[in-house]
N, C-alpha and C positions, 0 to 999 in steps of 0.2 A: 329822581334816580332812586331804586330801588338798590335798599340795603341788602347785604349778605346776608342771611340768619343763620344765628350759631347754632350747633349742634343741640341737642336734647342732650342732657346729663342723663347717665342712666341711672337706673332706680336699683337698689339693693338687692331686689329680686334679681334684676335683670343682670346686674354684674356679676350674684353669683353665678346664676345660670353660667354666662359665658367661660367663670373660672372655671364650672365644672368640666365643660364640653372641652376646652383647651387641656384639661386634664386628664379629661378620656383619650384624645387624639395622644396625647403626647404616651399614653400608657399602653393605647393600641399599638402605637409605632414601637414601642420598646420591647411588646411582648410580640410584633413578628419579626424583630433582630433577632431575640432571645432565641426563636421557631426556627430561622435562617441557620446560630449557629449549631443549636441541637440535631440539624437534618444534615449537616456537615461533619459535625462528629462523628454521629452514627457510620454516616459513607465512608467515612476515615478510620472506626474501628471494624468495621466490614470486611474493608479492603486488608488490612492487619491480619485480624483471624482468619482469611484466605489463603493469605501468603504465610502465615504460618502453620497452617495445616497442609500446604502444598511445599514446603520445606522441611516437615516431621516425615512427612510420605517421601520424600526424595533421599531422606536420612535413615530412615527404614531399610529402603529399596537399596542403597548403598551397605549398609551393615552385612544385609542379607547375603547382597553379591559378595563383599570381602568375604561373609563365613565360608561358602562355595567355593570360592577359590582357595582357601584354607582347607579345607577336606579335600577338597581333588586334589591339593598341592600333594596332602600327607598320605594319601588312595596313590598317586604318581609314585612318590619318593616309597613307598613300603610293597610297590607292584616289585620298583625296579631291584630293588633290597633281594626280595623275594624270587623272583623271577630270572637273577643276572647268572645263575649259576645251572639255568635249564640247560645250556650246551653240555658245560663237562660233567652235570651230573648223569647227562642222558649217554656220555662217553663211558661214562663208570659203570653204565649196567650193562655194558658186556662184560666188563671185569668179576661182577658179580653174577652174573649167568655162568662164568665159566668155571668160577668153585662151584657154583653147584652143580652143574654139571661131573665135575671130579669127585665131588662127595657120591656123588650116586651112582658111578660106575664103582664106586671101590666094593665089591665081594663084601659078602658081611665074615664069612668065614677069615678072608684076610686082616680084617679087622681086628675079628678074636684071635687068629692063630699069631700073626706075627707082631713083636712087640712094635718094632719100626715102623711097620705101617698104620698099626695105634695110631703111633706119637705124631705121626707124619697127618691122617686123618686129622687128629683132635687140632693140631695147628692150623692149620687149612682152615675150617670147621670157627675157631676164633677169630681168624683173621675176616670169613667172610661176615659172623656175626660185629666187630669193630667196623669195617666198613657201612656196612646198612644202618648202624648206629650212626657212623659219621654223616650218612646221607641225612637221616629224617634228625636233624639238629638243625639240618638247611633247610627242612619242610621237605627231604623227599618221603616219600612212603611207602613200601609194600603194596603192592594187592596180589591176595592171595583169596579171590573168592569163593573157595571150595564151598557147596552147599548157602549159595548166597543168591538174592534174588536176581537176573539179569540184569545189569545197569548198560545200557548202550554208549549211555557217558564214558565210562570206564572199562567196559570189557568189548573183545570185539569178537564175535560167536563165531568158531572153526564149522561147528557141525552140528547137528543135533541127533542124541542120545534117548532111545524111546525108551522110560522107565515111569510106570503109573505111581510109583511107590512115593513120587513128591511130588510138589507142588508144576503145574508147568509153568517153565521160564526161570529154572533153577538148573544153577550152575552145576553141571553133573561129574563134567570133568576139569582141570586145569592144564592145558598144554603147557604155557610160558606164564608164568606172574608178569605181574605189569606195576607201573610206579605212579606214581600223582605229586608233582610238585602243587604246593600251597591248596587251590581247589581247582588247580590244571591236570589233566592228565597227562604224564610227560613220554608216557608207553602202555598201551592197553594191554588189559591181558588176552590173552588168546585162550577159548574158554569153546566146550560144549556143552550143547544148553539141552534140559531135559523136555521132553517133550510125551504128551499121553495121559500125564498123572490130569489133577485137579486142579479148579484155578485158583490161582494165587490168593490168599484170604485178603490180602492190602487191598488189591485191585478189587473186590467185592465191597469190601467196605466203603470203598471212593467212589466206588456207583453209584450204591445205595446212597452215601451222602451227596 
């Protein structure tokens, strides 16, 4: 019967060898954990500075929208401020049409000859300067564009007046003033416009430029 034979004891060489190779594997395995958790981080801080930069943008976009709605609020709230009193002020410029009108039928002779109708002129005459006062407090304004360039915005042309002597599209005559609440017009003036002269130097200028 044939004996078992023992192993060969290994040789110094040979067992370092093995310690080293066991020592490689084990260093291999440790350094692709190490790779493993490094490539997880990364996707982890990735994901992070994504969602943080799509959270700054979202908090941006938000800021932005509140300010908007904060200007329109204060453009709303300073229209209607502005704007609430375009009924009775636009009732009041008959009131103010109709001294002037009385100022300019009064004779200038009656003026001077009689004291009463002075005294009677010169009150009338404050009263209507106090009221146009009390208007443009509220933004209303005058127009009175005698010798002024035609604005269609604001005036609205009765006729036209052939006179070379200015500019054409120059306001020649004024039938009725006209008023502008804030940057509304709240009554145009009624206005004839010259027509014949030269043209307007602005309108040359804006060509050429």
């Amino acid at each position: 019967m044939t004996s078992k034979t023992k192993p060969e004891a290994e040789t110094p060489i040979e067992a370092e060898a093995s310690a080293s190779a066991e020592a490689t594997a084990e260093s291999t395995g440790q350094a692709g954990e190490q790779g493993a958790v490094n490539d997880n981080a990364f996707e982890v801080l990735t994901k992070l500075q994504a969602e943080n930069a799509d959270l700054k943008d979202r908090l941006l976009r938000t800021m932005a929208e509140i300010e908007n709605v904060r200007r329109r609020g204060e453009r709303e709230v300073n229209d209607t401020r502005q704007y609430a009193i375009a009924k009775f002020a636009g009732d009041m410029l008959g009131v103010a049409d109709n001294m002037s009108r009385a100022l300019a039928n009064v004779p200038a002779e009656a003026r001077e000859g009689d004291a009463a109708v002075k005294t009677l002129v010169e009150g009338v005459e404050l009263t209507e300067k106090e009221l146009l006062r009390s208007l443009e407090r509220h933004g209303v304004k005058k127009l009175d564009p005698q010798g002024e360039r035609f604005d269609p915005n604001f005036h609205q042309a009765m006729f036209e007046v052939p006179d070379p002597s200015v500019p054409n599209g120059t306001v020649a005559q004024v039938v009725q003033v006209g008023y502008s609440i804030g940057s509304r017009v709240l009554r145009p003036a009624l206005v004839g416009v010259a027509r014949g002269g030269p043209k307007p130097v602005a309108a040359e200028t804006e060509k050429q430029g």
